[in-house]
C-alpha positions as CSV (number, residue, x, y, z in Angstrom):
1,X,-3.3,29.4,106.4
2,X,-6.7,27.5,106.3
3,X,-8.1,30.5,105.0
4,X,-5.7,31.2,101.7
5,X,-6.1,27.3,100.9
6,X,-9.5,28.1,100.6
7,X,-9.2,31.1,98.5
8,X,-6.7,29.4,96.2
9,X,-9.2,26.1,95.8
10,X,-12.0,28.6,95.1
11,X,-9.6,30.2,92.6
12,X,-8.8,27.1,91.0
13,X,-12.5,25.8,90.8
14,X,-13.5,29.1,89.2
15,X,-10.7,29.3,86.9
16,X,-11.4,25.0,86.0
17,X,-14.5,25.8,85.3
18,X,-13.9,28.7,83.0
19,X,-11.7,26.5,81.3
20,X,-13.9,23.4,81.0
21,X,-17.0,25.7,79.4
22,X,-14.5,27.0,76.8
23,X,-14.4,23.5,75.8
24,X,-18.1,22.8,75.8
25,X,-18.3,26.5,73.5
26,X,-15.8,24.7,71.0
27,X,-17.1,21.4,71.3
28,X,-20.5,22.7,70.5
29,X,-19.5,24.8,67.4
30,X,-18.7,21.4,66.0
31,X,-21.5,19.6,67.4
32,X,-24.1,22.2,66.4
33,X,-23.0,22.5,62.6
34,X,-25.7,22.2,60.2
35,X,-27.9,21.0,62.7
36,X,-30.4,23.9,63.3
37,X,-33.1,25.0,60.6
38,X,-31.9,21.4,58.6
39,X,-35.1,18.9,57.7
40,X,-33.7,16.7,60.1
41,X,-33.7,18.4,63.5
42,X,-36.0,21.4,65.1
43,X,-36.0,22.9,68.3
44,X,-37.9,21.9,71.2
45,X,-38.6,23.4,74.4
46,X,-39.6,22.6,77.9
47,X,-40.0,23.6,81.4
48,X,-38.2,21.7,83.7
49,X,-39.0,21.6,88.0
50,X,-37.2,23.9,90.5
51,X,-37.5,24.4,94.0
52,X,-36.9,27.7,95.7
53,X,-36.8,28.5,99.3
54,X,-36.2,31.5,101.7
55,X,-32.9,31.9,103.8
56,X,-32.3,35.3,106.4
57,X,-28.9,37.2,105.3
58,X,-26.7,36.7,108.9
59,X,-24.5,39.3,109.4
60,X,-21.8,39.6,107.1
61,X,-18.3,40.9,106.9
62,X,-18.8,44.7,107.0
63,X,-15.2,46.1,106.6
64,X,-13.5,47.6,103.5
65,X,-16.6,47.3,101.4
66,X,-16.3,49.1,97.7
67,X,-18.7,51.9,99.1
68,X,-20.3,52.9,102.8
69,X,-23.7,53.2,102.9
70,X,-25.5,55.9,105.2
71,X,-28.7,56.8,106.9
72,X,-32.2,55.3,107.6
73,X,-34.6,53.3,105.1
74,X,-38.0,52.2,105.4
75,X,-39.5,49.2,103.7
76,X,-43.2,49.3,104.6
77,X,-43.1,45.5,103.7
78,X,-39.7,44.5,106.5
79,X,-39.7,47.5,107.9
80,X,-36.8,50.0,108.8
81,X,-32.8,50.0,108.4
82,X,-30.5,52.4,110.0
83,X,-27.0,51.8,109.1
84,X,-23.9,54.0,110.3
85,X,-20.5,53.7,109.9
86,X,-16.8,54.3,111.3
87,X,-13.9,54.4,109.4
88,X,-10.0,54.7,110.4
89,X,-8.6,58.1,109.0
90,X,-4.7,58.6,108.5
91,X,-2.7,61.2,106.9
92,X,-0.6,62.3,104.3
93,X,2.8,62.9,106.0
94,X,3.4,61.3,109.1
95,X,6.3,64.1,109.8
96,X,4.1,67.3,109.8
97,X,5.9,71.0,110.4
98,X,3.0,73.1,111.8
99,X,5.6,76.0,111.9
100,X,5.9,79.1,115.0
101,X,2.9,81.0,116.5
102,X,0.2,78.4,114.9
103,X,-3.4,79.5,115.0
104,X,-5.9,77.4,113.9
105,X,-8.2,78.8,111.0
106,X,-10.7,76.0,110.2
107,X,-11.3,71.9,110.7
108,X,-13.2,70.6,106.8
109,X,-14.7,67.6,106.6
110,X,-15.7,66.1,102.9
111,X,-17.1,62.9,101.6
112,X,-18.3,62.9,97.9
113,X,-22.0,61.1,97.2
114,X,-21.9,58.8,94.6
115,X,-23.1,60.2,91.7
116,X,-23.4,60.8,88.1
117,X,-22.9,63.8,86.0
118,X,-24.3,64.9,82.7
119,X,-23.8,68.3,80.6
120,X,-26.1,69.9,78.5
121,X,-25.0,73.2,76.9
122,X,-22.0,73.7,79.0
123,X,-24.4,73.1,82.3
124,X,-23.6,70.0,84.8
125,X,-26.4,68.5,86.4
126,X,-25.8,65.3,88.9
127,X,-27.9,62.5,89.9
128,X,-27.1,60.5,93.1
129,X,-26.8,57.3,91.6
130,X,-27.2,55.4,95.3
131,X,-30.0,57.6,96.9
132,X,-32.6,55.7,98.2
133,X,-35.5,57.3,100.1
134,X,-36.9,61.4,100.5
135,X,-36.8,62.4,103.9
136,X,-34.0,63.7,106.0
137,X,-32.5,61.7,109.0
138,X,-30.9,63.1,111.8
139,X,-26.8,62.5,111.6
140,X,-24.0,62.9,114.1
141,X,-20.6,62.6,113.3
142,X,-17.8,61.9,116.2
143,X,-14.7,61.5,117.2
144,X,-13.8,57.2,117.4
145,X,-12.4,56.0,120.9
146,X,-12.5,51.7,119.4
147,X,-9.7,51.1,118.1
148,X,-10.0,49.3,114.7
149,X,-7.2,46.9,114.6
150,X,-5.4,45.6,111.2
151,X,-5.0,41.9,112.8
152,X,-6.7,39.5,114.6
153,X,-4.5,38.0,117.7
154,X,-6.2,35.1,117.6
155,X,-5.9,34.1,114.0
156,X,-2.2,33.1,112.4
157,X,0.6,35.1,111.7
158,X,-0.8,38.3,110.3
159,X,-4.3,36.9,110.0
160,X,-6.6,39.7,109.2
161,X,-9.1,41.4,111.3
162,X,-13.2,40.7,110.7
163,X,-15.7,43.5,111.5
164,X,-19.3,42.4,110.6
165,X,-22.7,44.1,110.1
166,X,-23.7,43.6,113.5
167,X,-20.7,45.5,114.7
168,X,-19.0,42.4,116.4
169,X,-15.8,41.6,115.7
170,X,-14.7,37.6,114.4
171,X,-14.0,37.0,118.3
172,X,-17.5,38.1,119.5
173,X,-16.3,41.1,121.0
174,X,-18.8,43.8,120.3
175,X,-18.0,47.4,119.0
176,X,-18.9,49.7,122.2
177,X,-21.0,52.3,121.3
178,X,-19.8,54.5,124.1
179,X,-16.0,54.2,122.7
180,X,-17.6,54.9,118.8
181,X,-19.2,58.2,121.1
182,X,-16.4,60.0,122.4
183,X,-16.6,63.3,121.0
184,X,-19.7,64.6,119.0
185,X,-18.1,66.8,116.2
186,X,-21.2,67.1,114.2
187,X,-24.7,67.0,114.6
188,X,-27.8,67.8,112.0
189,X,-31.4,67.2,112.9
190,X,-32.6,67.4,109.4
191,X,-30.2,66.2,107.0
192,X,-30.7,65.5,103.4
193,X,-27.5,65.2,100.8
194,X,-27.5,67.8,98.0
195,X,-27.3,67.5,94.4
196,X,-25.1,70.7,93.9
197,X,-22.1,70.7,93.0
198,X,-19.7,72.9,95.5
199,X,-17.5,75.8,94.6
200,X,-14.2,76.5,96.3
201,X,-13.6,80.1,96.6
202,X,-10.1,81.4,96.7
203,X,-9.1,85.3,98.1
204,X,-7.4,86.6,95.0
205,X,-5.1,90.0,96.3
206,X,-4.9,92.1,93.1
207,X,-8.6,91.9,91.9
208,X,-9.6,92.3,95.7
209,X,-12.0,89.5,95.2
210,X,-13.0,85.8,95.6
211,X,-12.5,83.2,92.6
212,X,-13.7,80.2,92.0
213,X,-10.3,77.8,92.3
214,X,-12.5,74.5,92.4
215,X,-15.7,72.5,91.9
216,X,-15.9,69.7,93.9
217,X,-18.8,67.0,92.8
218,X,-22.0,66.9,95.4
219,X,-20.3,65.9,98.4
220,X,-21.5,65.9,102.4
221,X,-19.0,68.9,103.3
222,X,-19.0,70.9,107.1
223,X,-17.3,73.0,109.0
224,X,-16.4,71.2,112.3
225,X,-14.8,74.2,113.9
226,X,-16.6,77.3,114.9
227,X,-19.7,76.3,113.1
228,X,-22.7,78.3,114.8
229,X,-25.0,75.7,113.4
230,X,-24.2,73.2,116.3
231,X,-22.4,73.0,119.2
232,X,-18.4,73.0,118.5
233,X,-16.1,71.0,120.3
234,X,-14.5,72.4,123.6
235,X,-11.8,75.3,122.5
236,X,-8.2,74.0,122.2
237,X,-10.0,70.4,120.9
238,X,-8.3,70.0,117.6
239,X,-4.7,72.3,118.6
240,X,-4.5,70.1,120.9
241,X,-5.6,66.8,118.9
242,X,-2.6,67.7,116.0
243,X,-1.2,70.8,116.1
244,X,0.5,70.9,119.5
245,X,1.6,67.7,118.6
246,X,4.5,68.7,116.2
247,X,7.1,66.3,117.8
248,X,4.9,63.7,119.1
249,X,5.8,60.0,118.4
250,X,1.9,59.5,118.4
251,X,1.4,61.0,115.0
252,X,4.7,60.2,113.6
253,X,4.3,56.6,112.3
254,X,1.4,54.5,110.8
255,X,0.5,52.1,113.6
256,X,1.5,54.8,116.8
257,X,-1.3,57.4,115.0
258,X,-3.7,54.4,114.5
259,X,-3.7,53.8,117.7
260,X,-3.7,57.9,118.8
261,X,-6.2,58.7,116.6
262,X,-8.9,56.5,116.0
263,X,-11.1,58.0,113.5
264,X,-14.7,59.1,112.8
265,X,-18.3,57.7,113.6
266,X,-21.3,58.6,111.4
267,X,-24.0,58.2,112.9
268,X,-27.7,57.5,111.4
269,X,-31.2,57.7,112.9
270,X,-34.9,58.0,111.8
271,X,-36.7,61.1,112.7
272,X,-39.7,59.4,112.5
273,X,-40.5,55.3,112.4
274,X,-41.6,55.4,108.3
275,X,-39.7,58.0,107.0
276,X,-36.1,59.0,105.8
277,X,-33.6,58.2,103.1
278,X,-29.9,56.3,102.5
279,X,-27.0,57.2,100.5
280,X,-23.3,55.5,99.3
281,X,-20.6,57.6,100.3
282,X,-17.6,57.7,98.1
283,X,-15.0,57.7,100.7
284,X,-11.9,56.6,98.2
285,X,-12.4,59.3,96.2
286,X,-9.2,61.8,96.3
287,X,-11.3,64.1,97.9
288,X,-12.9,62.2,100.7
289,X,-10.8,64.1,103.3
290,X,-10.7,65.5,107.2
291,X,-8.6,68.8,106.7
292,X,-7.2,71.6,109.4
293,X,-6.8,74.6,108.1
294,X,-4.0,77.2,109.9
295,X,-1.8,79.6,109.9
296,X,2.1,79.6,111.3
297,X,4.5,82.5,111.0
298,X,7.1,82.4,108.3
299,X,10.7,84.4,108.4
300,X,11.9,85.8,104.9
301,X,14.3,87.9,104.1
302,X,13.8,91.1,101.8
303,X,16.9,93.4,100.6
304,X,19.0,91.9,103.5
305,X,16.1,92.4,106.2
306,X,13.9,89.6,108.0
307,X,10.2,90.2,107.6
308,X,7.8,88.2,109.1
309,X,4.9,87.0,107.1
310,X,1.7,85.1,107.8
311,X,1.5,81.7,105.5
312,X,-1.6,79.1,105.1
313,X,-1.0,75.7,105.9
314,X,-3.3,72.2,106.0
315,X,-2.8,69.3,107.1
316,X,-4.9,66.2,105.9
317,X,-6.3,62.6,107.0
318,X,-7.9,60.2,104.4
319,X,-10.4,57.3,105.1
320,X,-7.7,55.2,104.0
321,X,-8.1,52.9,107.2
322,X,-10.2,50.5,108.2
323,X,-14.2,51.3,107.5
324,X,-17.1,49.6,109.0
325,X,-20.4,49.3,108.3
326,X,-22.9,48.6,111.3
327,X,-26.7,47.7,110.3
328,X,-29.4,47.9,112.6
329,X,-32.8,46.5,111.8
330,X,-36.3,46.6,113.0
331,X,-38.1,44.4,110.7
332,X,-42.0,43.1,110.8
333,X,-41.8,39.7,112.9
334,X,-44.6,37.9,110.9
335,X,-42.0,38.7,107.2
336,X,-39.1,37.2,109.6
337,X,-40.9,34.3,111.0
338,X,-41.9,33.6,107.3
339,X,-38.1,33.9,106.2
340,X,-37.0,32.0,109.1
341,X,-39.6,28.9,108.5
342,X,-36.5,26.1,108.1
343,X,-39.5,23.4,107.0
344,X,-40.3,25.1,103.9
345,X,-36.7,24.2,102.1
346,X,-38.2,20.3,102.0
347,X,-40.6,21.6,99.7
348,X,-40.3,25.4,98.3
349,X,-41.9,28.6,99.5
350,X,-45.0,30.2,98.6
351,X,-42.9,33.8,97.9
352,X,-39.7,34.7,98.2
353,X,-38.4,37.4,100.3
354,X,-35.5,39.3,98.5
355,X,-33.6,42.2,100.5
356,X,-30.4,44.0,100.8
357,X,-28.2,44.6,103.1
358,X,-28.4,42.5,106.4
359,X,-31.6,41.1,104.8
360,X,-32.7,37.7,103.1
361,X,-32.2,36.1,100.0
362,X,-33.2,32.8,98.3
363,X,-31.9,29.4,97.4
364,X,-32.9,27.8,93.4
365,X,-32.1,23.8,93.1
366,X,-32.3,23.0,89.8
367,X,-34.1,19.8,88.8
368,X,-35.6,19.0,91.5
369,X,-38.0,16.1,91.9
370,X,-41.4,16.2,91.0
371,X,-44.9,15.1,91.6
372,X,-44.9,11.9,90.0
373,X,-41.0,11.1,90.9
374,X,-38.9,12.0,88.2
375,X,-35.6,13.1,89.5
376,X,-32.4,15.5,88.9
377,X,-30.7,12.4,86.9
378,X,-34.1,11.1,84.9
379,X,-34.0,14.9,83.8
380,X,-30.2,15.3,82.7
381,X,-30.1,11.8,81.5
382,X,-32.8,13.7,78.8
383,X,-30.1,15.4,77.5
384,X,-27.1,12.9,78.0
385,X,-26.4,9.5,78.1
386,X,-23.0,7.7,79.7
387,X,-21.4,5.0,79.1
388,X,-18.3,3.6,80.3
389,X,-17.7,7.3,81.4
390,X,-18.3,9.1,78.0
391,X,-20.7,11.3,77.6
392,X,-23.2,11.4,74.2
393,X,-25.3,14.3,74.2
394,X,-28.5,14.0,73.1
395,X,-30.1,17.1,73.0
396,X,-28.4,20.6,72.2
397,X,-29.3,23.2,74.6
398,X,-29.5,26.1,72.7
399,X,-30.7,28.6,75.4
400,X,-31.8,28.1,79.2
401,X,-33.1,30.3,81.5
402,X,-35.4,31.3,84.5
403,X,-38.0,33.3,85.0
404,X,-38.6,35.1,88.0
405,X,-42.2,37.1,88.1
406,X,-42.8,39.8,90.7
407,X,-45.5,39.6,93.4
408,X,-46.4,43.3,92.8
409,X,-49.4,43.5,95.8
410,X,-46.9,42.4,98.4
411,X,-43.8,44.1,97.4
412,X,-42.3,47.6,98.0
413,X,-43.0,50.3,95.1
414,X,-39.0,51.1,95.1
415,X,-38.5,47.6,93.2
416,X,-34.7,47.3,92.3
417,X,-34.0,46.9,88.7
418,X,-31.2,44.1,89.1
419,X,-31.2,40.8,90.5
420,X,-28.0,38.6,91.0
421,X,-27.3,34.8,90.6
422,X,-24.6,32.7,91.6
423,X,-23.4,29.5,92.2
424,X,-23.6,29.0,96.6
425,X,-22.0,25.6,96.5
426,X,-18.3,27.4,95.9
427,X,-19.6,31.3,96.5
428,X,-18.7,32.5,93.3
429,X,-20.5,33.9,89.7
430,X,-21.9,30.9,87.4
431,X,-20.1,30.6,83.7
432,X,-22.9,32.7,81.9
433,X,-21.5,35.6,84.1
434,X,-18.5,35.3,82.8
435,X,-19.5,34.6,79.4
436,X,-21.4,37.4,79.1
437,X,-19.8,41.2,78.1
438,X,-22.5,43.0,77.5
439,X,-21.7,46.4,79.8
440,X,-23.5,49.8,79.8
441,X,-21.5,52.7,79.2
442,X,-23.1,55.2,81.0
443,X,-22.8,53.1,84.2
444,X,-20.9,50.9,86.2
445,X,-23.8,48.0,85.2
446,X,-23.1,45.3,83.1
447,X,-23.9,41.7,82.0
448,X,-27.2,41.9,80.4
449,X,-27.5,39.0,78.9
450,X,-27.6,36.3,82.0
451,X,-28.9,38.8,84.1
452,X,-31.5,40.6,82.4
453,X,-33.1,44.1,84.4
454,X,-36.4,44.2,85.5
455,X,-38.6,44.0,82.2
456,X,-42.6,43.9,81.9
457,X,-44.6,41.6,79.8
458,X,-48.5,42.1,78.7
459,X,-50.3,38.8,78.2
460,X,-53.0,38.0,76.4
461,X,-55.9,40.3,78.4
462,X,-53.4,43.3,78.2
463,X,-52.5,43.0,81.7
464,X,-48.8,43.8,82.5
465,X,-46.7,42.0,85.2
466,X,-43.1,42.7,85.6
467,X,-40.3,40.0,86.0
468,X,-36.4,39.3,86.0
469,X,-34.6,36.6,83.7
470,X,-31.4,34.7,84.3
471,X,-29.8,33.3,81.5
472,X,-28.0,30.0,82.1
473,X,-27.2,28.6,79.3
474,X,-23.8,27.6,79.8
475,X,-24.4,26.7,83.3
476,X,-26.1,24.1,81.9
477,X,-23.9,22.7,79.2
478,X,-21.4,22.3,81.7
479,X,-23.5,19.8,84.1
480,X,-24.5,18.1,80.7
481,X,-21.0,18.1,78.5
482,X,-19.1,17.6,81.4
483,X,-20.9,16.3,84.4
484,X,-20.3,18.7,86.9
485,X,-22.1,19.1,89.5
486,X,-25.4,20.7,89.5
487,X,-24.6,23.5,92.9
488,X,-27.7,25.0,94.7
489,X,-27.9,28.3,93.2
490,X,-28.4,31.6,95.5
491,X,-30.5,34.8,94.5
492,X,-30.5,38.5,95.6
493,X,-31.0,42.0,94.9
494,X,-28.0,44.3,93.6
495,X,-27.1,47.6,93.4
496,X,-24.8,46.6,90.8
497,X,-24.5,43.4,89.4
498,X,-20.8,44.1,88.9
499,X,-19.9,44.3,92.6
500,X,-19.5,40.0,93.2
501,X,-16.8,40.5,95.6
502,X,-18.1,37.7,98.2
503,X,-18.5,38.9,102.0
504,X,-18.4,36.4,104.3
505,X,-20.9,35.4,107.1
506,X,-20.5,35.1,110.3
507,X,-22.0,32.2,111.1
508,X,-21.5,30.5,107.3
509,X,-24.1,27.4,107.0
510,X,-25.6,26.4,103.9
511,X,-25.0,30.1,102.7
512,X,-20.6,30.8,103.2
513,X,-21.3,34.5,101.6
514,X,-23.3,37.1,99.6
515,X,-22.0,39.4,96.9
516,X,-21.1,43.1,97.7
517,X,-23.9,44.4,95.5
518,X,-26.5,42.8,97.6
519,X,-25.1,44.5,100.6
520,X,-25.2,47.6,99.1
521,X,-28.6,48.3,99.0
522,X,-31.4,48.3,101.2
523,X,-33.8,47.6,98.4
524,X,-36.6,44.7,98.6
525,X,-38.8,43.0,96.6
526,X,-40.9,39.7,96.6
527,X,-41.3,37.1,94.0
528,X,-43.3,34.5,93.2
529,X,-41.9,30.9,94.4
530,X,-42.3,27.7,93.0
531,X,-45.4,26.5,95.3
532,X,-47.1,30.3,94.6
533,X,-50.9,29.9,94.5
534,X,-50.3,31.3,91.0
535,X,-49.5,28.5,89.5
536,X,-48.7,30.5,85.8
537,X,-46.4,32.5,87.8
538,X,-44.1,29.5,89.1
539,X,-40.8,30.2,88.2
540,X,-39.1,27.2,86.1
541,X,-36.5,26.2,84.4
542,X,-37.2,26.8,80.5
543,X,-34.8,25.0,78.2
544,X,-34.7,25.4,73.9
545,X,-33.0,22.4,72.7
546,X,-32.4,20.2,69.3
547,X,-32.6,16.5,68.8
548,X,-32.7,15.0,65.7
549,X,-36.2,14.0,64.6
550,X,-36.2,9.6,64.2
């Protein structure tokens, strides 16, 4: 219960403060007329103070994310990631008829990549659009013995289980890794995802030959019976895992199979320390599926006479369970003990240390105080001025926003293109996000406009250094217009700035939760903070505004 009132005063914060910046859009439409380009007003700008610090990602709820990533990444600034998962599988019908005299012809297993497709003269080519890294890994698949529960016992009535990144559960029990073991079904020394796309062959009778029935997008697909590449299960494994099991209660209802067949375990590990790669698995596609193939005997009767004939038949499980993602990171002590330095948030860091997944992030206060004293309310009351409880603007912001350059000596090459801001004081998206459609076609990516991709800039020697800008224009407006409260901003790294769904921490402090983009990608890269020995590299808070001229 204590959780769903906070979810519905989130709600109702986010949804006020929609609502109170639609005002501020209207009220300045009125304000604003005839003000800018007029003799009697220009527009000004300045850079205002902000302080940025460092703060290490904890781990996070890990369960039911959008995607799953998989495999081994090495930063050579934090060093490596492995992360694996295990997801719950069900099926399709809970009453299956394997039929008479049942032999078992083959066990599939098939996970689309995520990826993109493009066609050029009737051609299909596909990019992995979550591929990070060149190397193979070595990857095990097995069969699940822990069982991943719906509910938590010790929560309230139908209180939700938490799995986090550290494969704990919200109790503190850990995930065993010997239960996650039980069975290996799969195992690859050197594995590396494809780009091809895969045909399905069907046997076609009259032309005596195989057709291509299906093309499936690039997806991780293996045989997982009588496959001579590795060493199967013991015989009878998987008649005896479903198909003997016709009548069984165990796989005739949701929460009896749950508990009968626990699912799959993908595991990932480096073949060497500096080397490998990680990928997004697509596993609620349609086609993300375990399959058994067999055959049964059917009884059909031709001119008044029973013939026996041999008949295909499948039956399916989907990942449409419970899926967990457990991270496990060896990164450089001397980057952790920087990350970790809690005296640096009196004052700012030098850099800050941005990284996916179970990684770190940073904290921007806007306004803060300066060298010679001025404070957050000498530097709104700039722009505002209340009396009796009204507000009387005095300047117009016409466009805010910070600036964020890259510390290109000390970061990784594989720099990721998006950055993500938002409001840490409630955990959810500042108003520009939501003011801002600006959405690429092509891709999932969007908002543009407040968040703006990694760009490069040439100053005046024709050197070139690359940056990030946040719009927050209206994020301003509202502290000025209508006094709310200026929130300690959070920034990370995202995969896609779209994914904002918030995961929660497991030990929540001044950070309650990162967004699902940040956690889905083990991406880094370091930027310069606001007490960087480059001083011209700082980031601030840059603000256009109009006052009339006296």
């Amino acid at each position: 219960m204590k959780f769903i009132r906070s979810i519905l005063l989130k709600c109702t914060c986010a949804f006020s403060v929609i609502a109170m910046i639609h005002s501020c859009d209207n009220e300045f439409s009125e304000i604003g007329t005839g003000i800018v380009g007029t003799p009697d007003f220009e527009i000004q700008n300045r850079a205002y103070p902000i302080k940025t610090y460092n703060k290490r990602i904890t781990p996070f709820e890990s369960n039911k994310l959008e995607g799953n990533l998989l495999g081994f990444y090495h930063d050579p600034v934090f060093g490596g990631s492995s992360v694996s998962f295990v997801g719950q599988m069900t099926p399709r019908d809970y009453n299956p008829t394997f039929g008479t005299n049942t032999v078992l012809d083959s066990v599939i297993l098939t996970i689309p990549y995520s990826s993109n497709a493009s066609t050029l003269e009737d051609v299909t080519t596909y990019e992995l659009d979550s591929l990070y890294g060149s190397s193979p890994i070595k990857l095990s698949v097995f069969k699940n013995d822990f069982l991943l529960r719906k509910y938590d016992p010790s929560a309230a009535i139908d209180g939700a289980q938490n799995y986090y990144s550290d494969g704990s559960l919200s109790s503190g029990q850990l995930i065993e890794s010997s239960a996650l073991e039980s069975q290996l079904l799969y195992y690859n020394s050197s594995y590396f995802p494809s780009l091809e796309s895969i045909e399905l062959e069907t046997y076609n009778e009259e032309s005596e030959a195989f057709e291509v029935t299906n093309t499936l997008n690039p997806s991780f697909r293996v045989h997982l019976h009588n496959n001579s590449d590795f060493l199967s299960p013991p015989e009878g494994f998987w008649e005896d895992l479903f198909l003997s099991r016709e009548e069984d209660a165990v796989i005739g209802a949701e929460d009896s199979f749950i508990n009968y067949f626990r699912g799959l375990y993908f595991k990932a590990e480096p073949i060497t320390e500096t080397e490998g790669h990680m990928m997004q698995l697509d596993l609620l596609s349609n086609e993300a599926s375990l399959v058994v193939y067999y055959t049964y005997d059917q009884i059909i009767t031709v001119d008044g006479e029973e013939e026996t004939s041999t008949v295909q038949g499948n039956y399916e499980l989907t990942f449409s369970g419970n899926r967990v993602n457990i991270f496990e990171n060896n990164f450089d002590p001397s980057i952790l003990q920087t990350i970790n330095d809690t005296s640096t948030d009196l004052e700012g860091d030098d850099y800050l240390y941005l990284k996916g997944g179970e990684g770190s992030m940073a904290v921007i206060e806007l306004f803060s105080e300066d060298e010679l004293g001025n404070s957050e309310e000498d530097y709104l009351n700039e722009f505002r001025e209340i009396d009796g409880g009204q507000t009387t603007v005095r300047r117009l912001i016409n466009e805010a926003f910070l600036e964020f350059y890259v510390e290109e000596t000390l970061s990784n090459s594989d720099i990721p293109n998006r950055v993500y801001v938002y409001d840490l004081d409630n955990n959810i998206y500042v108003a520009d996000y939501f003011f801002d459609q600006t959405v690429n076609t092509a891709s999932a990516d969007s908002k543009y406009t407040h968040l703006v991709p990694l760009s490069t800039e040439t100053d005046s020697e024709g050197v070139q250094h690359k940056k990030y800008k946040v719009r927050l224009t209206e994020h301003l407006n509202s502290i000025i217009l209508k006094d709310s409260t200026n929130v300690k901003l959070g920034i990370v790294v995202s995969s896609n700035v779209g994914a904002v769904n918030s995961r929660k921490l497991k030990d929540a402090n001044e950070i309650e939760g990162i967004p699902s983009g940040t956690v889905l990608t083990p991406r880094s890269v370091i930027l310069h903070g606001n007490n960087s020995p480059n001083s011209a590299k700082r980031p601030k808070l840059n603000i256009y505004y109009t006052e009339p001229n006296n």
